[in-house]
N, C-alpha and C positions, 0 to 999 in steps of 0.2 A: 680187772679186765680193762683192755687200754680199747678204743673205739677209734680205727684208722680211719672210713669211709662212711659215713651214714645216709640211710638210701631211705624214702618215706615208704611208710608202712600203707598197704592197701586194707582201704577200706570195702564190706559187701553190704549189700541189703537184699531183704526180702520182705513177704508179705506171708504173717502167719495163718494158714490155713483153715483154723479154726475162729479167733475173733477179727483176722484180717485186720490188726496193726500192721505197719512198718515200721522197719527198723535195721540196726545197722550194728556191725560187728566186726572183731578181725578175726582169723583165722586159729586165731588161739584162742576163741570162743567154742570153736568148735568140739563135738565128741561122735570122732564117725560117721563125718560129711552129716552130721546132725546139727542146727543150733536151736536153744531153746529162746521159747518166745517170752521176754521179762513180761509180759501183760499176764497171761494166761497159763504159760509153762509147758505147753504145748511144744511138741518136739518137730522139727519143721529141718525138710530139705536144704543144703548149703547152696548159696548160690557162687559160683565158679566165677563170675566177673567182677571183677571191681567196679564201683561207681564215683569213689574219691581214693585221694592218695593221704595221708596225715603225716604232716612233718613235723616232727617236735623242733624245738628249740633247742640250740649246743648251749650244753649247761656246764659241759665237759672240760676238766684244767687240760691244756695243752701244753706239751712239752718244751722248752725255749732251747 
């Protein structure tokens, strides 16, 4: 797979309901507008905004 555009990945957080950590996630964390809380494993609402963007680094060969 060749990568022509690369666009930073949003980042979410919330706050777990039950032992009230924070914490942060991407979208592909999720299961069913659900993410689970790594503290306690408690299943917790998805929150819909972003609050960082994460850009990786091009690690990528590029074509000459």
């Amino acid at each position: 797979m060749k990568i022509i555009e690369r666009k930073p990945i949003p980042i979410y957080e919330t706050i777990c309901e039950e032992c009230k950590s924070r914490f942060q996630y991407k979208k592909i964390e999720l299961h069913w507008a659900h993410v689970t809380c790594p503290v306690c494993g408690m299943s917790n609402w998805a929150s819909t905004t972003p609050v960082a963007y994460e850009c990786e680094e091009e690690n990528d060969e590029k074509d000459i």
